[in-house]
Each structure stands twice: as structure tokens, then as C-alpha cells.
C-alpha positions as CSV (number, residue, x, y, z in Angstrom):
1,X,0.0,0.0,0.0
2,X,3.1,2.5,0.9
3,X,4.7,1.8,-2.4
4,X,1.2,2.5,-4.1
5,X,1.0,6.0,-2.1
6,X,4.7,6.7,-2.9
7,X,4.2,5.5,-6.7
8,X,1.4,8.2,-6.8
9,X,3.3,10.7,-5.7
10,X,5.9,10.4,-8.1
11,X,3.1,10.2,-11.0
12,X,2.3,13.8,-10.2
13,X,6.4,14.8,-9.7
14,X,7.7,13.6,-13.2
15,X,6.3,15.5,-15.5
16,X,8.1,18.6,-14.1
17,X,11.5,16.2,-14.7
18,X,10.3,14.7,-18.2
19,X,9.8,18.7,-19.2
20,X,13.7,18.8,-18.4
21,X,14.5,15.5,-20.3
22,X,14.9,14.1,-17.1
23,X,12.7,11.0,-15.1
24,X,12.3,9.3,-12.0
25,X,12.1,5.2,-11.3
26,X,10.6,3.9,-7.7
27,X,13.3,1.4,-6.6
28,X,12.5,0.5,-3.5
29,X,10.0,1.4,-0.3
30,X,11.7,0.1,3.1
31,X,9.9,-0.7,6.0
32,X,12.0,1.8,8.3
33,X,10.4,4.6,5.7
34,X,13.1,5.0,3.0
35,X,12.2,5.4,-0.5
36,X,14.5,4.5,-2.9
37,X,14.5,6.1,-6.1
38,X,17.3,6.1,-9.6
39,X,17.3,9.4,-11.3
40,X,17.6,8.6,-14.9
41,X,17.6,10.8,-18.0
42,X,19.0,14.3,-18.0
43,X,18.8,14.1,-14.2
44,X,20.8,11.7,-13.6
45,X,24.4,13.8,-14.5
46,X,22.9,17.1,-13.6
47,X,24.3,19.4,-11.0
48,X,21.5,20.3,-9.9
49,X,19.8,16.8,-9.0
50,X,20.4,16.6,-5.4
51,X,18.1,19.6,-4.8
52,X,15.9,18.1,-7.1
53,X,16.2,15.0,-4.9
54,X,15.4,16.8,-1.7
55,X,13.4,20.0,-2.5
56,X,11.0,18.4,-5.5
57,X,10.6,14.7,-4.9
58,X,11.2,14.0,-0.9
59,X,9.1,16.9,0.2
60,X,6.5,16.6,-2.2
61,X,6.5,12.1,-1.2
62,X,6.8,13.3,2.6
63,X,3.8,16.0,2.4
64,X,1.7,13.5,1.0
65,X,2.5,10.3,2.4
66,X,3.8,11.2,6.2
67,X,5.2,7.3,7.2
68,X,7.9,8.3,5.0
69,X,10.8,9.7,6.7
70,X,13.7,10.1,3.8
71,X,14.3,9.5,0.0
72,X,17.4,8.3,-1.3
73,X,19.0,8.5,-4.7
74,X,21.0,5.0,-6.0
């Protein structure tokens, strides 16, 4: 049910990274409340993608689906 939540959230995020030539893939939920995600496209060798990272895709997952406590790029 988490990853469904998570999966919806990221539905919502990825245009804004698609528009950029960019994505984001779900790799993983964990119990513990890490969200695993791969940064592919464009995004994946920006400069820039650790803010994406943080200030686009954790707080928009976080804000909407509260059990999850971090997000983490592999």
C-alpha cells in the first residue's frame, strides 16, 4: 500500500522532470520509511539533482504520504 501511495506521488512529480529531459524510477519502499528512487535521463548527470532530490521529490512524497521519513538516490 506504501509503495502504491509513494508511486502516486511520483506520478504527479515527473512531468516537471520529463519537461527537463529528465525522469524518476521507484526502486524501492523500506519498512524503516526509505524510499528508494534512480534518477535517470537528463537528471541523472545534472548538478542540480540533489536539490531536485530533496526539495521536489522527498518533500512533495513526505507531504503527502507522512510514514515516509527520507528519500534516497542510487
Amino acid at each position: 500500500m506504501l509503495k502504491e501511495k509513494v508511486e502516486g506521488v511520483l506520478s504527479k512529480v515527473r512531468p516537471l522532470l520529463q519537461r527537463d529531459g529528465g525522469d524518476v524510477e521507484l526502486v524501492d519502499v523500506q519498512e524503516n520509511g526509505v524510499v528508494k528512487v534512480k534518477l535517470t535521463g537528463a537528471c541523472s548527470g545534472c548538478p542540480m539533482s540533489t536539490m531536485t532530490l530533496k526539495n521536489a521529490i522527498e518533500e512533495s512524497i513526505k507531504k503527502e504520504v507522512p510514514e515516509v521519513k527520507s528519500v534516497e538516490q542510487v
